[in-house]
Each structure stands twice: as C-alpha cells, then as structure tokens.
N, CA and C atoms as an extended XYZ file, in Angstrom:
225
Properties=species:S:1:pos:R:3:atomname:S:1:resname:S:1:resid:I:1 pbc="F F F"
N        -5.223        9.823       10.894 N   UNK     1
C        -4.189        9.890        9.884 CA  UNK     1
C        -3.667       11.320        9.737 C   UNK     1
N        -4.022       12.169       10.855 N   UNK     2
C        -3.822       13.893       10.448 CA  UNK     2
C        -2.330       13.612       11.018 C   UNK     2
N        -1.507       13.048       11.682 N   UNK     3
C        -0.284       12.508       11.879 CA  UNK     3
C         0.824       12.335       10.757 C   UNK     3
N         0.041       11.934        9.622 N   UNK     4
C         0.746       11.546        8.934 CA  UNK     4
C         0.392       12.348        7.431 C   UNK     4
N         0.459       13.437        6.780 N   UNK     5
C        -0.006       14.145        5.520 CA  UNK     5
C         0.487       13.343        4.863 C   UNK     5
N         1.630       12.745        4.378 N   UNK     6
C         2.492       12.190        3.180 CA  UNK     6
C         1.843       11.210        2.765 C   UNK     6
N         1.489       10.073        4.099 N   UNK     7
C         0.660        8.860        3.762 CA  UNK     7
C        -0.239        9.305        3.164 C   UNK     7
N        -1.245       10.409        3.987 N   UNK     8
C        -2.642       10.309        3.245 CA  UNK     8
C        -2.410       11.019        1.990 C   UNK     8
N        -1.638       11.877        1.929 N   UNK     9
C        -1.572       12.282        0.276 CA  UNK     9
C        -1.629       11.194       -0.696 C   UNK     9
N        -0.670       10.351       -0.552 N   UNK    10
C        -0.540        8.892       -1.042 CA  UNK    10
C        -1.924        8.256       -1.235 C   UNK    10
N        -2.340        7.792       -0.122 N   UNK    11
C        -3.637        6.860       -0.290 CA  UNK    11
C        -4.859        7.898       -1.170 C   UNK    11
N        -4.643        9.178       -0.752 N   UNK    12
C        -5.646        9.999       -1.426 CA  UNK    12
C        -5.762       10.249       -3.425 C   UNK    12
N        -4.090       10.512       -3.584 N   UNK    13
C        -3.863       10.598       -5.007 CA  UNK    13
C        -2.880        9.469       -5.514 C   UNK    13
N        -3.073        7.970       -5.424 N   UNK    14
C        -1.942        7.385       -5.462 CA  UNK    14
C        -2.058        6.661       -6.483 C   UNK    14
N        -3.076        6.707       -7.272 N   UNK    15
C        -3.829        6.392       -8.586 CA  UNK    15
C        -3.300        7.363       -9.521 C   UNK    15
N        -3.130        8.439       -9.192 N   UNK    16
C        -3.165        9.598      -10.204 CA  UNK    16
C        -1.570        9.801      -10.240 C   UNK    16
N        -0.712        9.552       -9.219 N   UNK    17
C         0.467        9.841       -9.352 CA  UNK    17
C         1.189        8.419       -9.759 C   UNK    17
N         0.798        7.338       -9.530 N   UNK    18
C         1.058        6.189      -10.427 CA  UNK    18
C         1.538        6.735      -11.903 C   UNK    18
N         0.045        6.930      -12.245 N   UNK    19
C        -0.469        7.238      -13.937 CA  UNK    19
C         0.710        8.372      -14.503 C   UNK    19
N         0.744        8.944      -13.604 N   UNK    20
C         1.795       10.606      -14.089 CA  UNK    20
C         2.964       10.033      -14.247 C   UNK    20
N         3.349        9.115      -12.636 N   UNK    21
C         4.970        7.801      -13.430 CA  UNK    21
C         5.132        7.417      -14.032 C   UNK    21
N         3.915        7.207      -14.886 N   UNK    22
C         4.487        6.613      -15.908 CA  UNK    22
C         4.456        6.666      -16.995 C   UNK    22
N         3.636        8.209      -16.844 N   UNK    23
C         3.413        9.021      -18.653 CA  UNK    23
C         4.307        9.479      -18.897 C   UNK    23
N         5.288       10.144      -17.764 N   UNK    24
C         6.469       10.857      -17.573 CA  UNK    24
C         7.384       10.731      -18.391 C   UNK    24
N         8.057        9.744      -18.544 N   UNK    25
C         8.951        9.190      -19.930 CA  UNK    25
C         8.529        9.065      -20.859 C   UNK    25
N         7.590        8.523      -21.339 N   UNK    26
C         6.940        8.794      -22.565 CA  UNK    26
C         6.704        9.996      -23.170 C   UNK    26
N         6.197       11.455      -22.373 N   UNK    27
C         5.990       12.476      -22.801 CA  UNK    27
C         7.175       13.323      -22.927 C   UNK    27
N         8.179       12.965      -21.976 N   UNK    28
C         9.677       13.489      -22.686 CA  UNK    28
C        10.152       13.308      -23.734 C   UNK    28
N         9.986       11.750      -24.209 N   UNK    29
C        10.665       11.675      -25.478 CA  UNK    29
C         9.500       12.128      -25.899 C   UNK    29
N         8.163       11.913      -26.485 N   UNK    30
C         7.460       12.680      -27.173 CA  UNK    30
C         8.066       14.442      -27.118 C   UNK    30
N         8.400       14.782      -25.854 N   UNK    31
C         8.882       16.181      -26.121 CA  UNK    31
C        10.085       16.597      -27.213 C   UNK    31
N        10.666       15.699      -26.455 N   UNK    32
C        12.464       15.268      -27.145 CA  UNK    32
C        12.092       15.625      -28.709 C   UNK    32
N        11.192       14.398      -28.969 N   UNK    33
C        10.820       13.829      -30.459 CA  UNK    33
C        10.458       15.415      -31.476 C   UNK    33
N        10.072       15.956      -30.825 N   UNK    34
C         9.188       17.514      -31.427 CA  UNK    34
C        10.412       18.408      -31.366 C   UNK    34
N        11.324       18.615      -30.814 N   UNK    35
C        11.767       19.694      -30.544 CA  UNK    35
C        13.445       19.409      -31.104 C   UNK    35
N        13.870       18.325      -30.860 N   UNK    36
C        15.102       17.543      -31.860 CA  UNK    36
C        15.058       16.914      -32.883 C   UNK    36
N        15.828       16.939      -33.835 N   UNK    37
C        15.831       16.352      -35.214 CA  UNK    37
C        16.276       15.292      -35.169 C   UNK    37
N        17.016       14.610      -34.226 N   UNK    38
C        18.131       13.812      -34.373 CA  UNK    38
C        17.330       12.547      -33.689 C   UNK    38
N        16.156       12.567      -32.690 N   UNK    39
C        15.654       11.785      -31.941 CA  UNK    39
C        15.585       10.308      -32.336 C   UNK    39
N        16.112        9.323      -32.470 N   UNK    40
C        15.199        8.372      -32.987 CA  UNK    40
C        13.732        7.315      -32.331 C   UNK    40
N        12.995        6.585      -32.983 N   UNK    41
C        11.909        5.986      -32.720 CA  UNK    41
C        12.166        4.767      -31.363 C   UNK    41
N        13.278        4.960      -31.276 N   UNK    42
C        14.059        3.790      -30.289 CA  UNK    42
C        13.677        4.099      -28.493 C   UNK    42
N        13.854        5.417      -28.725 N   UNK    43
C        13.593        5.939      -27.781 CA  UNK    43
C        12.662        5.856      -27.193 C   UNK    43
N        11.486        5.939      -28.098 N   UNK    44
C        10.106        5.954      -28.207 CA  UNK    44
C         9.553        4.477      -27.066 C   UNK    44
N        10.122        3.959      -27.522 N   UNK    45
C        10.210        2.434      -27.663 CA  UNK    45
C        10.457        1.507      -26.034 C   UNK    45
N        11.790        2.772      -25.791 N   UNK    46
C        12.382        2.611      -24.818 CA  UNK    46
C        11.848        3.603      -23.509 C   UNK    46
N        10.933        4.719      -23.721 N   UNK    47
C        10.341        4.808      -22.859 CA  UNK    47
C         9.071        4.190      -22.897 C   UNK    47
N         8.105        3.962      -23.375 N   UNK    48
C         7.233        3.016      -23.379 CA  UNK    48
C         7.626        1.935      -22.190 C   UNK    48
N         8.626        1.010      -22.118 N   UNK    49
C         8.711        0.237      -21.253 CA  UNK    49
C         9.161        0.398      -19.613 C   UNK    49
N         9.900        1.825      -20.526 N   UNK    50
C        10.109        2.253      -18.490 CA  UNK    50
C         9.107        3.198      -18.270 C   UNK    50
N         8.303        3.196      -18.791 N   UNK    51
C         6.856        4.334      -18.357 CA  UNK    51
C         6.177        2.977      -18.149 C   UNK    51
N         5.864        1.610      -18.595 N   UNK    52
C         5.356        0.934      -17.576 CA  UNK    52
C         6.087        0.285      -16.331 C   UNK    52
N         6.734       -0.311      -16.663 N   UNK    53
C         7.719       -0.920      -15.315 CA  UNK    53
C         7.452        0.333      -14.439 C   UNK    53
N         7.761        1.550      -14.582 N   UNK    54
C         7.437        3.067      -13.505 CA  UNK    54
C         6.076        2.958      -12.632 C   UNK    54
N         5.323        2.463      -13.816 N   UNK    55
C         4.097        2.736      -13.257 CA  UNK    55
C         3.516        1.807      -12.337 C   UNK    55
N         4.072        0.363      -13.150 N   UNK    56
C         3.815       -0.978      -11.995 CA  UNK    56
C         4.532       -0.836      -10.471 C   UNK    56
N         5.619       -0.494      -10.826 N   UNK    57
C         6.231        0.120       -9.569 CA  UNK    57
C         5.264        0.851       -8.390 C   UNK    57
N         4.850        2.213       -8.925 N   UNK    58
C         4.821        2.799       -8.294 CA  UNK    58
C         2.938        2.332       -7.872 C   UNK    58
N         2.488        1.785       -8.350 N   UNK    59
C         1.547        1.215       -8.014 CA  UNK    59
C         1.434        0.209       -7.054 C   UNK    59
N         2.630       -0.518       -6.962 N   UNK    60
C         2.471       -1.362       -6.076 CA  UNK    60
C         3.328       -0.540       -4.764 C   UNK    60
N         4.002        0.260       -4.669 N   UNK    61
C         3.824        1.273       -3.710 CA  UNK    61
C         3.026        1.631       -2.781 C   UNK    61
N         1.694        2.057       -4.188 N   UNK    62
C         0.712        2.738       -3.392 CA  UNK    62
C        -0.080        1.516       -3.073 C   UNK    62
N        -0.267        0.528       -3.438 N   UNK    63
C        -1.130       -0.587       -2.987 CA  UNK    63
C        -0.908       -1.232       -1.835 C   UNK    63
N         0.978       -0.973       -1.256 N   UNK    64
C         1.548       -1.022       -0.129 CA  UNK    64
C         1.056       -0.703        1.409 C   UNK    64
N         1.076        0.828        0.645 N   UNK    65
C         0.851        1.903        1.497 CA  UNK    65
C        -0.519        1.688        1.903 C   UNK    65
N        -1.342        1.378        0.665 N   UNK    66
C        -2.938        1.014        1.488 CA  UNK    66
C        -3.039        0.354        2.211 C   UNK    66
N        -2.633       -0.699        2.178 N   UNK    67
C        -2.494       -2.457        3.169 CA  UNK    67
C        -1.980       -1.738        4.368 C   UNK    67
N        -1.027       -1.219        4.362 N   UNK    68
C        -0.453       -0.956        5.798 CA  UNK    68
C        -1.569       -0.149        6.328 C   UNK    68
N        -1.813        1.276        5.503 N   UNK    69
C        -3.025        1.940        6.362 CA  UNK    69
C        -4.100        1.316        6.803 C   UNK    69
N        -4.411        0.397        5.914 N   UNK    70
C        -5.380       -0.301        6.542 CA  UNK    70
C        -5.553       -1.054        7.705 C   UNK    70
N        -4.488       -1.400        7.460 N   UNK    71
C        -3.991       -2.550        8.737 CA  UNK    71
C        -3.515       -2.256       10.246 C   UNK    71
N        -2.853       -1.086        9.993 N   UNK    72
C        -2.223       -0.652       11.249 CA  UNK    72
C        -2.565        0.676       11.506 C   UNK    72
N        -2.840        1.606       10.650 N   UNK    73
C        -3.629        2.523       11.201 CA  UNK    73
C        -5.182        2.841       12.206 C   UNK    73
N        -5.430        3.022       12.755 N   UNK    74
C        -6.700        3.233       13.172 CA  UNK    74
C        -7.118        4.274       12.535 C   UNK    74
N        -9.003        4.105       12.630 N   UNK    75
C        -9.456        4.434       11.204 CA  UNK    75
C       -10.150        5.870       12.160 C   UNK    75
C-alpha cells in the first residue's frame, strides 16, 4: 500500500476524520453562536443535522475505501 499514501491515510485515520466531519458544523455555529449576537438557535439545529448526514457520509466513504483495500489490494 506504500503506492498509495492517500488510501492508507484514509484506512489509517478514517474514523477520526469521519468524527471531525461532522463536528465541523456544529462547532462553527457554536463559534458563530459566541462571537455574534444576532445568531439564532435554528442554526444550531440546522447544523446538528448536516454534522450528521456529514458524518454518515463520510463514513461510508471510509467503509468504502476499506472493502476495496481489502479486496483488491494485496496485503
């Protein structure tokens, strides 16, 4: 797999960069929320759901990416 860094980065941290997809929006508006007056709770609300949909996403990405390594890579 020394062929390929990107994959194995992937299969190596692909748990952890899932998780970061999908805190990502959430911790903006949490940023947003602190630092603007005007923010409302909607937001809140509204990243919540695209910080999961992000994360299911990108999980099944990496769950992709495993199957294939597994499958067609030699080990």
């Amino acid at each position: 797999m020394e062929n390929y860094p990107a994959v194995a980065f992937l299969v190596k941290y692909g748990k952890w960069i899932a998780l970061l997809t999908g805190l990502a929006p959430v911790a903006a508006v949490l940023v947003a929320m602190v630092y603007c007056t005007s923010a409302h709770w909607g937001w809140l609300v509204a990243a919540v759901v695209l910080g999961a949909f992000a994360w299911l996403l990108m999980k099944a990405f990496v769950e992709l990416i495993q199957i294939i390594v597994d499958m067609l890579l030699p080990q």
